[in-house]
PAZALUM-745627 format. One record per residue (C-alpha): x, y, z; residue in one letter. Coordinates in steps of 0.05 Angstrom, whole numbers. Example, Ala and Ser with C-alpha at 12.3 -4.5 7.8 and 13.67 -1.06 7.14 Angstrom:
REM residues 2
> 246 | -90 | 156 | a;
> 273 | -21 | 143 | s;
END
This chain:
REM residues 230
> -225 | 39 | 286 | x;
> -160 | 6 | 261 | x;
> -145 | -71 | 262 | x;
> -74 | -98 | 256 | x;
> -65 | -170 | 231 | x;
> 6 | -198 | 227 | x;
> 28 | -257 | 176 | x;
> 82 | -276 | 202 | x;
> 130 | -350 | 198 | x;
> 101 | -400 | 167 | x;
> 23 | -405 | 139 | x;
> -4 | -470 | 174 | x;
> -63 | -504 | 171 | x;
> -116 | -481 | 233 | x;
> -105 | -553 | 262 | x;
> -22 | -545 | 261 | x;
> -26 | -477 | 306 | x;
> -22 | -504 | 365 | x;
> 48 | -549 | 361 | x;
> 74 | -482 | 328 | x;
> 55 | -439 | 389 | x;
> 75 | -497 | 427 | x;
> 156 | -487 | 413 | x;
> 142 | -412 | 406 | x;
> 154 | -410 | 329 | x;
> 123 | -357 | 287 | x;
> 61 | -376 | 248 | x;
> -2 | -355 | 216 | x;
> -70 | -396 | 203 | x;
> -130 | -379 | 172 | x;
> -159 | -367 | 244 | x;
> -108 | -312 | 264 | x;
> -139 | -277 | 209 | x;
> -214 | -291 | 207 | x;
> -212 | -271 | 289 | x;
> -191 | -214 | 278 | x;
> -243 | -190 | 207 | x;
> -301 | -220 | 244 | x;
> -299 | -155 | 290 | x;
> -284 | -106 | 229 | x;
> -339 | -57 | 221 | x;
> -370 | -15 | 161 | x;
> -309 | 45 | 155 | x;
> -267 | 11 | 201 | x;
> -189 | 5 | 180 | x;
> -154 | -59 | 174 | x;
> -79 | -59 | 168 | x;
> -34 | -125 | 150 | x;
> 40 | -139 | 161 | x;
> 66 | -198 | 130 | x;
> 138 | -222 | 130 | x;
> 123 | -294 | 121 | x;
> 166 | -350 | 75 | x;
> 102 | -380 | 58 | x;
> 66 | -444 | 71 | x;
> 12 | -489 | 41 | x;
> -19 | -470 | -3 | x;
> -92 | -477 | 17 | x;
> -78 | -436 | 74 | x;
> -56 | -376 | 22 | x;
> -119 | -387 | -10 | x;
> -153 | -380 | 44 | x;
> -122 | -313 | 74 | x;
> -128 | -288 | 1 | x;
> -203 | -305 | -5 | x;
> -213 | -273 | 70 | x;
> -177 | -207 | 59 | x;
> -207 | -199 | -15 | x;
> -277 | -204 | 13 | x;
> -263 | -138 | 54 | x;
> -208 | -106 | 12 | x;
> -240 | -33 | 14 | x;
> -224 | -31 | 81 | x;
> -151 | -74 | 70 | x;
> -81 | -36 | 69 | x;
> -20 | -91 | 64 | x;
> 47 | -81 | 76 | x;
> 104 | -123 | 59 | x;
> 158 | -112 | 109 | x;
> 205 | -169 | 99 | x;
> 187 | -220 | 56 | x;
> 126 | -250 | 21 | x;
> 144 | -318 | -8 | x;
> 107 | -375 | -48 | x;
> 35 | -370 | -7 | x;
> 53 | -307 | 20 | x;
> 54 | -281 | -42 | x;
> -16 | -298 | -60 | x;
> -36 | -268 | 4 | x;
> -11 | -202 | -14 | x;
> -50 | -195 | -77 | x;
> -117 | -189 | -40 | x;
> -118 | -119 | -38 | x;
> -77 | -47 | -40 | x;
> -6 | -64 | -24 | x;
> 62 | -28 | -8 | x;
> 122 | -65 | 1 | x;
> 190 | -41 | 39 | x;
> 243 | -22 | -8 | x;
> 285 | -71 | 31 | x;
> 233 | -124 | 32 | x;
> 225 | -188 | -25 | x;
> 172 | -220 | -58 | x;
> 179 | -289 | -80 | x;
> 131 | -335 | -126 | x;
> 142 | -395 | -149 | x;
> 102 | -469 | -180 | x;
> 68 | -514 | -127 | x;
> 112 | -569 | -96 | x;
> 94 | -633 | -72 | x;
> 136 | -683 | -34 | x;
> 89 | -745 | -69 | x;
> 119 | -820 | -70 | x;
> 98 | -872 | -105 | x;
> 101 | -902 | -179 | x;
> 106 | -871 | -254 | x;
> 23 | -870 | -256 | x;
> 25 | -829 | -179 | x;
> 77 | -780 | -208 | x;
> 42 | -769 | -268 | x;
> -17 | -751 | -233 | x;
> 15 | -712 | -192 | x;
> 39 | -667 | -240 | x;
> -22 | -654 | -276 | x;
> -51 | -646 | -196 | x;
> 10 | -587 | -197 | x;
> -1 | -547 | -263 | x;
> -85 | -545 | -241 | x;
> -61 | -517 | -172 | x;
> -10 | -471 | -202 | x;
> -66 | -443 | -254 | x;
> -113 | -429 | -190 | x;
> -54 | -398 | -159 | x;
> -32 | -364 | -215 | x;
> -100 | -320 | -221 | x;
> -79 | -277 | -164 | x;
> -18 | -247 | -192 | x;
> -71 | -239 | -254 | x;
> -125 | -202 | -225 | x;
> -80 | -154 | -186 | x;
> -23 | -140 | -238 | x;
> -63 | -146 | -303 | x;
> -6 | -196 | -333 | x;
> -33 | -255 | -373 | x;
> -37 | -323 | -353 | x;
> 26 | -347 | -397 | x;
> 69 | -283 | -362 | x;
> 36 | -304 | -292 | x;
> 57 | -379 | -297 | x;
> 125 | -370 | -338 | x;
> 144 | -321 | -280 | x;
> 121 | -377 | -226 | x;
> 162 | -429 | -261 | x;
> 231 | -392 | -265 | x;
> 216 | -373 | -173 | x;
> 223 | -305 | -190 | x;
> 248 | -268 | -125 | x;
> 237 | -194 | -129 | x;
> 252 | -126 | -101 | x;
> 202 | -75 | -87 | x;
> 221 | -39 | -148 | x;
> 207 | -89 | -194 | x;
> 140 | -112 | -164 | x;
> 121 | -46 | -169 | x;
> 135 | -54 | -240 | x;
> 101 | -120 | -256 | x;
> 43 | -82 | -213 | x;
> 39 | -134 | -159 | x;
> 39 | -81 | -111 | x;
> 9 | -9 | -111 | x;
> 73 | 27 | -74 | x;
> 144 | 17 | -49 | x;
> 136 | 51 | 26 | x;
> 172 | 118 | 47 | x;
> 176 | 144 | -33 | x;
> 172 | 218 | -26 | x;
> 104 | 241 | -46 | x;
> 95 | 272 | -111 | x;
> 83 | 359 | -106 | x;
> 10 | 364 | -92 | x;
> -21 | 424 | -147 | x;
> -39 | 485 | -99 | x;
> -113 | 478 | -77 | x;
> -154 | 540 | -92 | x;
> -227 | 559 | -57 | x;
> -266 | 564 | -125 | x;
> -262 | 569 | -199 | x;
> -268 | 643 | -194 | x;
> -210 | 651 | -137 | x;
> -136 | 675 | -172 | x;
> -76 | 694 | -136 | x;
> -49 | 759 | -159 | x;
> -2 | 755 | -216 | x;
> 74 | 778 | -215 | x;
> 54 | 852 | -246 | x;
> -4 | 866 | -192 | x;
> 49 | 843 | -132 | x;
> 100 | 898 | -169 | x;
> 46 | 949 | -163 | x;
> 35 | 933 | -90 | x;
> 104 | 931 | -72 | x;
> 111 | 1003 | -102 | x;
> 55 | 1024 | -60 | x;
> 83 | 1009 | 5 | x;
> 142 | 1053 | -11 | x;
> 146 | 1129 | 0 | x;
> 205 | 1137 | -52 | x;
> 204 | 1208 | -65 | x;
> 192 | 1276 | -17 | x;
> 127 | 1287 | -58 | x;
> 98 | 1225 | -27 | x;
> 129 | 1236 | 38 | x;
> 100 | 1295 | 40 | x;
> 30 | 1271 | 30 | x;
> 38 | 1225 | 74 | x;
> 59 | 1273 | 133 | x;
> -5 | 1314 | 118 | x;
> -49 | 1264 | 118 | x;
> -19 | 1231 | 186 | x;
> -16 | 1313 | 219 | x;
> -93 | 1309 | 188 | x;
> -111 | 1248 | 231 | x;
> -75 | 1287 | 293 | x;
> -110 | 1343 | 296 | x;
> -177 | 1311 | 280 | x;
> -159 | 1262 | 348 | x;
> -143 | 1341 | 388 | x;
> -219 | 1357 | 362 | x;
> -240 | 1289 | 388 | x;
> -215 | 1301 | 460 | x;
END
């Protein structure tokens, strides 16, 4: 059986679905996503769309952490964008990502007040989160940590092309698939070369009178033995 789950709009908190839905915005919570693994079975296919700016960013931890669990039976497609949380989300398990689509990541943001001590601990409260964050693009791409957070820090927005090539994702959808090598039955099973098809061809031809002789006898043969017959 194949489940579809769509991350789409923004990535809310469980508690914030419901003013979302309420105005008819798109949104995704770690519900919409749980809901629909809970009734995954052993062999069972689970497909996910996202095209989502992003969103907190305990709510992409989340959906990461969920897929991941079950990402044997996970196929994820980009189709527009996957920004900031999205992002993380995407790295749970085998991904393709629209040639038209982008990917987006970028640090942790906070919109904290207060004085110089609240700031400062707010940006060492930043640089922990984006080192959590920053595993993600780690574990799927291979990249080190210093490559993973320098790319976070510049918001590097990129195409399919060149996720593909940072290895963020496995694919960029619709590329032609490479010439599969000609299956055979066994190791002992050849196809004829070029010089035994010659022969055959030559075979099938009656190029000269002496052949076309022997081949009138032997079809005048077969008549008369089918007059014996009767």
């Amino acid at each position: 059986m194949k489940h579809r789950i769509d991350i789409r709009g923004v990535m809310v908190p469980n508690d914030y679905k419901w003013y979302y839905n309420l105005f008819r915005m798109d949104c995704t919570c770690p519900n919409d996503v749980a809901g629909i693994l809970k009734n995954v079975l052993p062999g069972d296919e689970v497909e996910v769309f996202i095209n989502s700016p992003g969103g907190v960013i305990d709510v992409g931890s989340e959906i990461y952490t969920l897929l991941h669990k079950m990402q044997e039976n996970v196929k994820i497609y980009i189709t527009g964008e996957a920004c900031s949380a999205a992002s993380i989300a995407a790295m749970a398990a085998y991904c393709e990502m629209s040639p038209t689509a982008l990917m987006m990541v970028h640090c942790v943001s906070s919109g904290t007040q207060g004085n110089h001590s609240d700031m400062e601990h707010m940006a060492e409260v930043l640089r922990t989160a984006d080192s959590a964050l920053c595993t993600a693009y780690v574990k799927k791409s291979g990249m080190s940590t210093e490559e993973a957070l320098d790319m976070m820090e510049q918001e590097t927005w990129l195409t399919a092309e060149q996720a593909k090539e940072k290895k963020l994702i496995d694919a960029v959808m619709f590329d032609e698939e490479e010439e599969k090598p000609q299956m055979i039955a066994g190791p002992e099973f050849h196809l004829p070369d070029e010089e035994i098809l010659a022969k055959a061809r030559k075979l099938l031809r009656i190029e000269d009178e002496g052949e076309k002789g022997q081949y009138l006898k032997q079809k005048l043969a077969l008549l008369k033995l089918k007059g014996e017959k009767r």
